[in-house]
LUMZA-913835 format. One line per 4 residues: number of its first residue (from 1); their letters; for each residue x, z, y of C-alpha. Coordinates in Angstrom, 3 decimals. Example, Ala and Ser with C-alpha at 12.3 -4.5 7.8 and 13.67 -1.06 7.14 Angstrom:
% LUMZA-913835
1	AS	12.300/7.800/-4.500; 13.670/7.140/-1.060 $
***
This chain:
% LUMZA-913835
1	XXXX	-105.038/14.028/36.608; -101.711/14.990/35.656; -103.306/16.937/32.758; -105.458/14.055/31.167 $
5	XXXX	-102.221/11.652/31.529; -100.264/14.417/29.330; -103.171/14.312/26.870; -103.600/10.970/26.442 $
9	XXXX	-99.777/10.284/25.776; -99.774/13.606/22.690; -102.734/11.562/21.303; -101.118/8.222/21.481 $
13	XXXX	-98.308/10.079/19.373; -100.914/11.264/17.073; -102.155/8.125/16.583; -99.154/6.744/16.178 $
17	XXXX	-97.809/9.094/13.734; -101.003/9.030/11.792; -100.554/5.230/11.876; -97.215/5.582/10.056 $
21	XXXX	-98.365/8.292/7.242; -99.993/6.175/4.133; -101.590/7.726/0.847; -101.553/5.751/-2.586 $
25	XXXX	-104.329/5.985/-5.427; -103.090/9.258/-6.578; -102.576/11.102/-2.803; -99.318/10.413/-2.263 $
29	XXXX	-98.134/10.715/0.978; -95.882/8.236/2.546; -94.180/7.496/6.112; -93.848/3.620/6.868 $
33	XXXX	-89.696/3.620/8.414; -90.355/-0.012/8.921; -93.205/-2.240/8.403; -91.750/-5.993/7.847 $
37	XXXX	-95.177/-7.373/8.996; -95.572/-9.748/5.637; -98.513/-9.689/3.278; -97.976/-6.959/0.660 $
41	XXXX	-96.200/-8.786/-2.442; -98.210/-10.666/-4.977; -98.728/-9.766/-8.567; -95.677/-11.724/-10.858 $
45	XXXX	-93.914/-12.026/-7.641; -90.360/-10.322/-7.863; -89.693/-7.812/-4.704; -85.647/-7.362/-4.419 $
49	XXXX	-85.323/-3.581/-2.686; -83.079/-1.211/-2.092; -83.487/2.992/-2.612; -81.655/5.820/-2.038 $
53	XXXX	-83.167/8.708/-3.876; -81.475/12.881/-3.646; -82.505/15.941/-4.286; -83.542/19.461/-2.178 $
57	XXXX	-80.256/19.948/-1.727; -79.372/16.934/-0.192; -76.874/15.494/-3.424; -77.523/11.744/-3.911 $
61	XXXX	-78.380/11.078/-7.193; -78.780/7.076/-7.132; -77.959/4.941/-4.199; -78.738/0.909/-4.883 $
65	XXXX	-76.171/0.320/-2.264; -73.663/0.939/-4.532; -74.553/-1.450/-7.107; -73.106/-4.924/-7.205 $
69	XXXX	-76.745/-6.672/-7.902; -79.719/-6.683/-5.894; -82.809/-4.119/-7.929; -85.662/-6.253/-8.906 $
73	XXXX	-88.821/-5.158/-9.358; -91.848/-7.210/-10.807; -95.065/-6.952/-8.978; -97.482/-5.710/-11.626 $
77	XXXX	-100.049/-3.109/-10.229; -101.061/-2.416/-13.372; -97.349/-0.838/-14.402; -98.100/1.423/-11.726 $
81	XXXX	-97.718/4.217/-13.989; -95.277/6.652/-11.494; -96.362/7.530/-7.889; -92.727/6.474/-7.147 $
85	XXXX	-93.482/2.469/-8.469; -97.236/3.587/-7.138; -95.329/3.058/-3.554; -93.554/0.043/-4.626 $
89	XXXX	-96.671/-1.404/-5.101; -98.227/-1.158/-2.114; -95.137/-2.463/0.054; -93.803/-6.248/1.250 $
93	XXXX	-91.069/-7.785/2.632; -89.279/-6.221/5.164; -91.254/-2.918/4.902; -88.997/0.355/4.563 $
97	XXXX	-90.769/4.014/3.100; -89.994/7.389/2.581; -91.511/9.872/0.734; -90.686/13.157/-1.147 $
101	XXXX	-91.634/14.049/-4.574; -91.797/17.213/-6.109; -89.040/17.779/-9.037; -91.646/18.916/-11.756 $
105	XXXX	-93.648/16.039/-11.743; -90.542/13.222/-10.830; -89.214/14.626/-13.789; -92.503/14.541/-16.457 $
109	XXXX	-94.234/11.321/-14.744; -91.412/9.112/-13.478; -88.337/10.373/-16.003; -90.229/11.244/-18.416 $
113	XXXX	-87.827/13.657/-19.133; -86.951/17.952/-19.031; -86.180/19.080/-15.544; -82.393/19.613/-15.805 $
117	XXXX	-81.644/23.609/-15.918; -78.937/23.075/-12.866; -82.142/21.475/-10.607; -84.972/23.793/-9.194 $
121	XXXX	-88.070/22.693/-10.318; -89.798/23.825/-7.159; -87.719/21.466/-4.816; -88.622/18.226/-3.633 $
125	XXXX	-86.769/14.591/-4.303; -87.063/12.500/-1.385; -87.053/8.575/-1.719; -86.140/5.700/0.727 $
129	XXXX	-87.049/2.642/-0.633; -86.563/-0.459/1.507; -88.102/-4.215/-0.125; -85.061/-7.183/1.641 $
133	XXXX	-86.789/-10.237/-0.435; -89.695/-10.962/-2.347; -89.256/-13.875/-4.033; -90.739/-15.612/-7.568 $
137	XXXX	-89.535/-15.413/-11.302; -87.932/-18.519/-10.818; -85.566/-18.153/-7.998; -85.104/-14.251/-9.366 $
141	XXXX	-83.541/-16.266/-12.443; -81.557/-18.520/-9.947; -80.382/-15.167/-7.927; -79.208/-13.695/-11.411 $
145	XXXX	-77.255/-17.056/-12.277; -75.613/-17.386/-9.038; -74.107/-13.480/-9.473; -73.132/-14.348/-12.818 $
149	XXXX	-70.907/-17.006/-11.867; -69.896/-15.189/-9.001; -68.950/-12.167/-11.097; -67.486/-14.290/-13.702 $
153	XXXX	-65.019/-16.041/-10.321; -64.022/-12.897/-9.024; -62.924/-11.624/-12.445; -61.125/-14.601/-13.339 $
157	XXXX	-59.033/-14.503/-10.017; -58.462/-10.924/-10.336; -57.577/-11.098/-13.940; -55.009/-14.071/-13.042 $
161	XXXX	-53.329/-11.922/-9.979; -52.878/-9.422/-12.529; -50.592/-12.250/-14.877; -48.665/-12.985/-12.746 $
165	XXXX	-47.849/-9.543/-11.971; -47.484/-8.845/-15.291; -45.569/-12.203/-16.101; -43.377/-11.341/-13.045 $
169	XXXX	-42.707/-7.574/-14.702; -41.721/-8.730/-18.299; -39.484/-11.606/-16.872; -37.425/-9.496/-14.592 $
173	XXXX	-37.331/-6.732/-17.725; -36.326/-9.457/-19.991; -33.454/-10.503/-17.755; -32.052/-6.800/-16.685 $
177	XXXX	-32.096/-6.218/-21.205; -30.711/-9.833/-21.311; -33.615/-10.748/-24.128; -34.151/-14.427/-24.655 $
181	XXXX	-37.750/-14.509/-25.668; -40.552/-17.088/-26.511; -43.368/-18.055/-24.294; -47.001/-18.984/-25.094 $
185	XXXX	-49.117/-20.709/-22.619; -51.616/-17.259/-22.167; -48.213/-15.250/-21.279; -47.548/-13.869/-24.172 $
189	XXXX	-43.583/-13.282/-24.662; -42.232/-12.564/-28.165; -38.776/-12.629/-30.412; -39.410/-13.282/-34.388 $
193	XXXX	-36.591/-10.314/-35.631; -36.868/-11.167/-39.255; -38.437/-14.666/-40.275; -40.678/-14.571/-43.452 $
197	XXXX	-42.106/-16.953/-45.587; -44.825/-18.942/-46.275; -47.588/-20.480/-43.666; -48.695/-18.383/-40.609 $
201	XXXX	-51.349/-16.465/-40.720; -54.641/-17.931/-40.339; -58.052/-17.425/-38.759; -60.329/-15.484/-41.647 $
205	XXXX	-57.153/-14.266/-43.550; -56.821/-10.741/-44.299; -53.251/-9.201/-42.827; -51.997/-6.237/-43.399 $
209	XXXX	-49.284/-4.810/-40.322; -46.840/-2.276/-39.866; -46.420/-1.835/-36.587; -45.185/0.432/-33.471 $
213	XXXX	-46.769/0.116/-29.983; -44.661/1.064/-26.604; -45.362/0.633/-22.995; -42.578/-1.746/-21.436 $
217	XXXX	-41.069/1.431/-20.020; -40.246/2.782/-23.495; -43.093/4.871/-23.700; -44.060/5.618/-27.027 $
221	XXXX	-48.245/6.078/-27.682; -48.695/4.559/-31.442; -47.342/3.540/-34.709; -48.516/2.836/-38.378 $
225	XXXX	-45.271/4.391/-39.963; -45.722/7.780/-40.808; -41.665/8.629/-39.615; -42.043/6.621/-36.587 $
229	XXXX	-44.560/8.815/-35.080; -42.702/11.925/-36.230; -39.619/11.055/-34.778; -41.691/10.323/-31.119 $
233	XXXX	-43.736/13.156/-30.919; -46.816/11.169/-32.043; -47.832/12.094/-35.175; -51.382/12.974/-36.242 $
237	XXXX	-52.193/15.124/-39.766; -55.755/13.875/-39.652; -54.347/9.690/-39.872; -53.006/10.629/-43.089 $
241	XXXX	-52.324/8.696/-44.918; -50.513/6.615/-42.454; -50.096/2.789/-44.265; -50.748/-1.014/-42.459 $
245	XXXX	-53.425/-1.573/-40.395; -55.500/-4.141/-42.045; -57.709/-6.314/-40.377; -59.118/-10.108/-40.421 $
249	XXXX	-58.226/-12.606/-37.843; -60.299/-13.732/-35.505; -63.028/-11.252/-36.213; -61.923/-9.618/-32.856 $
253	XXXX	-60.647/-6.235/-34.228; -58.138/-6.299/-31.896; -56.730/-7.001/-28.697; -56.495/-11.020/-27.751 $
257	XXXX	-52.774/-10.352/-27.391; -52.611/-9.166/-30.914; -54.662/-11.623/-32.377; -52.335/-14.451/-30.857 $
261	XXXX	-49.337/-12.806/-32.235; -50.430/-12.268/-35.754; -51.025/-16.100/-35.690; -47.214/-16.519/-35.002 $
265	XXXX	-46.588/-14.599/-38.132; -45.748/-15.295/-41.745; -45.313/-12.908/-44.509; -42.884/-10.660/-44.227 $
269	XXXX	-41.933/-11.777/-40.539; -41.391/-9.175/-38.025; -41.771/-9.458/-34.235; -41.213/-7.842/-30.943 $
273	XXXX	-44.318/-9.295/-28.634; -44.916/-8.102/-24.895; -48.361/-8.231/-24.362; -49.689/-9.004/-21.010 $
277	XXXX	-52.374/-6.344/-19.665; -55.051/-9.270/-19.565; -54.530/-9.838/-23.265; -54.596/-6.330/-24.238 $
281	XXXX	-57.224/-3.873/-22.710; -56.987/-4.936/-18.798; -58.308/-2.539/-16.112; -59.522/-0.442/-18.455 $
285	XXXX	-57.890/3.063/-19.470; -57.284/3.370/-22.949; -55.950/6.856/-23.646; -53.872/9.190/-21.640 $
289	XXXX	-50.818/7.059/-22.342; -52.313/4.039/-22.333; -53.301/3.132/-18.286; -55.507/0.575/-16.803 $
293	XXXX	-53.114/-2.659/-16.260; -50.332/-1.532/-18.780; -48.344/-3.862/-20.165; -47.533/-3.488/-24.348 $
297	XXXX	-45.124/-4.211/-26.181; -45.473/-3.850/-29.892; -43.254/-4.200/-33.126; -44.865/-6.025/-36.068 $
301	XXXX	-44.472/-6.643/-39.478; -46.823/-8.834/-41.134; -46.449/-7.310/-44.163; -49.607/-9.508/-46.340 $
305	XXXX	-51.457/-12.351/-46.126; -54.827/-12.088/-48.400; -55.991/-16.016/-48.458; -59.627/-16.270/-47.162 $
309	X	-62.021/-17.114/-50.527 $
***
């Protein structure tokens, strides 16, 4: 008695564990993690998943979780060209998979691609692939739109934080120097040091600028004058010959801060502007000098104004 009960329970586990093991078109394998008990999604219909894919030695190599928007896949069965979107195909809400896949052929049927000479091609890849949402075109378009604005409100807060931080920085090194500057409603701070002549430069004019860029420590990283950059360490044989940058306003050449400047400019004028980090290059590093969030502060000389035809 006590025999049968043990074999009936190992064949219940067979059974179940046969249960869990699928097989697509081309063989296949996969284990079912999770079945979500929907109807397996529709072609057109858009399945929202999640994956997690690494290779035989356990290194992630993609991980969905990471990403700030949802993957979305359209149902097509026919663009079932990869045993990995093979899977995809077969799966519905809820459901969870994982599967392995052997390097050679992820790389020549799925990447499409040369096996990389630091992966062995005799290894295996193994997949999780989870499906949250399936949902249609249209409210995939709605999902999309409602990230975008969310994005968009996140930035916006984050880039204002940063103004006031840098506001907050250029005021208090304004004060300690004892500079009376001007201010513009986007931040910018600036002193004309030489007034010129003429109008101010104007959107589609031509300009031509002298100028030499500092961090608001001092910090020297870049200048148009040949003995400026000499005399900081910052010269470079292969700018030769060093002579004003020339650009066109409002063609977006440069950074916003820059572009608001020249604008304040006549001929001949020269300023000292402190340029916010949100109107120059933001979070974003621009050289080794050059940090995410820096605040600049150029000198300028408009040195031309060449009158749009």
């Amino acid at each position: 008695m006590k025999k049968s009960f043990l074999l009936s329970v190992c064949v219940a586990g067979l059974l179940m564990a046969c249960s869990n093991t699928k097989e697509t078109a081309s063989g296949l394998k996969f284990s079912v993690v999770k079945s979500g008990g929907a109807d397996v999604a529709e072609n057109g219909q858009i399945m929202i998943i999640s994956f997690l894919f690494k290779d035989g030695k356990d290194s992630v190599w993609s991980d969905s979780r990471t990403n700030p928007f949802p993957t979305m896949i359209k149902k097509d069965s026919a663009m079932a060209t990869d045993q990995v979107m093979e899977v995809v195909q077969l799966l519905g809400k809820g459901d969870s998979v994982t599967f392995q896949i052997p390097a050679k052929d992820l790389f020549a049927k799925t990447f499409r691609s040369p096996i990389p000479p630091n992966v062995d091609s005799t290894a295996n890849f193994t997949f999780q692939i989870g499906v949250i949402d399936v949902v249609t075109e249209e409210r995939a378009r709605e999902m999309q739109n409602e990230f975008m604005a969310k994005q968009n409100e996140e930035a916006l807060k984050l880039q204002n934080e940063q103004l006031a931080k840098d506001t907050l920085a250029i005021e208090l090194f304004l004060k300690e120097k004892a500079i009376v500057a001007q201010k513009t409603t986007s931040g910018l701070r600036y002193i004309i040091t030489k007034p010129g002549t003429g109008a101010n430069a104007q959107q589609g004019e031509m300009v031509k600028v002298n100028y030499v860029g500092k961090l608001l420590d001092g910090t020297f990283f870049d200048s148009s004058i040949e003995s400026v950059a000499k005399a900081n360490n910052g010269f470079n044989e292969q700018r030769r010959p060093y002579e004003p940058l020339q650009l066109t306003l409002g063609m977006q050449q440069v950074i916003p801060g820059w572009e608001e400047a020249l604008g304040l400019m006549n001929k001949g004028s020269k300023m000292t502007v402190y340029i916010p980090s949100t109107l120059a290059y933001g979070s974003r590093r621009r050289s080794e000098v050059i940090a995410e969030n820096s605040i600049l502060v150029f000198e300028m000389e408009l040195v031309d104004i060449i009158k749009a035809n």
